[in-house]
C-alpha positions in Angstrom: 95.8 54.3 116.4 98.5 54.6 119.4 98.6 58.0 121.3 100.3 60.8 119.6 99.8 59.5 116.0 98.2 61.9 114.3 96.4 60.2 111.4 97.2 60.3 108.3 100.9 61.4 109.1 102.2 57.6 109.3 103.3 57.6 105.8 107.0 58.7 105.0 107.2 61.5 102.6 106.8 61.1 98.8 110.0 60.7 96.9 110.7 62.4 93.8 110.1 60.2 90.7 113.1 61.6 89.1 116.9 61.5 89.7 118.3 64.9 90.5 120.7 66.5 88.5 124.2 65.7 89.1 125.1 69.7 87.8 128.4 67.7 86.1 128.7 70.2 82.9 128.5 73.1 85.4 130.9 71.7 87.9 133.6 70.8 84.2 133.1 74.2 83.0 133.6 75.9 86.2 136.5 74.2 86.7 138.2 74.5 83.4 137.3 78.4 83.7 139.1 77.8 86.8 142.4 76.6 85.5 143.0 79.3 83.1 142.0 82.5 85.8 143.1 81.2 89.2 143.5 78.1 91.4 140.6 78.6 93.9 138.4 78.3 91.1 139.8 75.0 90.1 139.3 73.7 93.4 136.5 74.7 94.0 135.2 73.1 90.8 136.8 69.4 91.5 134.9 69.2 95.1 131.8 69.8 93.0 133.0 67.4 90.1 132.9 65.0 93.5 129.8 65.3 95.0 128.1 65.3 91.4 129.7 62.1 89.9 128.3 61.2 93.6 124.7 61.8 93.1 124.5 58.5 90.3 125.5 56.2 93.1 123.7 57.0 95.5 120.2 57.1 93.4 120.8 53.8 92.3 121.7 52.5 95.7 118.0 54.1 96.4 119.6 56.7 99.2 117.1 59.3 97.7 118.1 62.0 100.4 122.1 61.1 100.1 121.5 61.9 96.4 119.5 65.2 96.7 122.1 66.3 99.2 125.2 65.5 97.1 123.1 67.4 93.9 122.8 70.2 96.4 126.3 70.5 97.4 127.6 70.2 93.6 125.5 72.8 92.6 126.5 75.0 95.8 130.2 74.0 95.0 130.0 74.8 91.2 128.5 78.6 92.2 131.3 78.8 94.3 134.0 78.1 91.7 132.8 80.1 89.3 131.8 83.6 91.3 135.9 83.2 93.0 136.5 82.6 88.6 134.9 86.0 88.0 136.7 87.8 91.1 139.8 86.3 90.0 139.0 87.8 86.3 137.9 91.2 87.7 140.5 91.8 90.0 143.2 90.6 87.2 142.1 92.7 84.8 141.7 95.8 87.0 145.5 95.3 88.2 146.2 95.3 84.3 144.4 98.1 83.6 145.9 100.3 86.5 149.6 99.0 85.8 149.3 100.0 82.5 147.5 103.5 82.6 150.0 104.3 85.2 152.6 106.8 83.7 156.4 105.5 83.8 159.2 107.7 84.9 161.9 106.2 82.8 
């Protein structure tokens, strides 16, 4: 045992069995939400198309960490897309709804 070596702490740390989830469907359906309520949404949606069709890749190239990262960051970018989707919705609608309540003066 060399000096500072704890023991037992030599070994790297396990590495899930399992390939993470590339969050594709999310990242598709966010985006297509996207394309019919606003544009942000739809580019928000293709970075996370990116980093998902990403996650694949890198499993099978056996960077484990490069592939939770890029699952990470799909998932992160899919939220993304689809919460600026919902403000877009909300604030369209309530423009609607005040531009028609309001009273003409024709």
């Amino acid at each position: 045992m060399t000096y500072g070596q704890q023991p037992g702490y030599g070994y790297p740390p396990p590495q899930p069995q399992f390939e993470p989830k590339a969050h594709l469907g999310f990242a598709v359906v966010a985006t297509v939400i996207g394309t019919l309520t606003c544009l942000v949404g739809t580019a928000l949606g293709l970075v996370a198309i990116v980093f998902g069709t990403q996650v694949h890749s890198k499993w099978i190239a056996s960077d484990v960490a490069g592939a939770l990262d890029a699952s990470k960051k799909a998932r992160g970018w899919a939220i993304g897309a689809m919460v600026a989707n919902v403000l877009c919705a909300v604030l369209g609608l309530g423009y609607l709804v005040v531009t028609l309540t309001q009273s003409s003066s024709y």
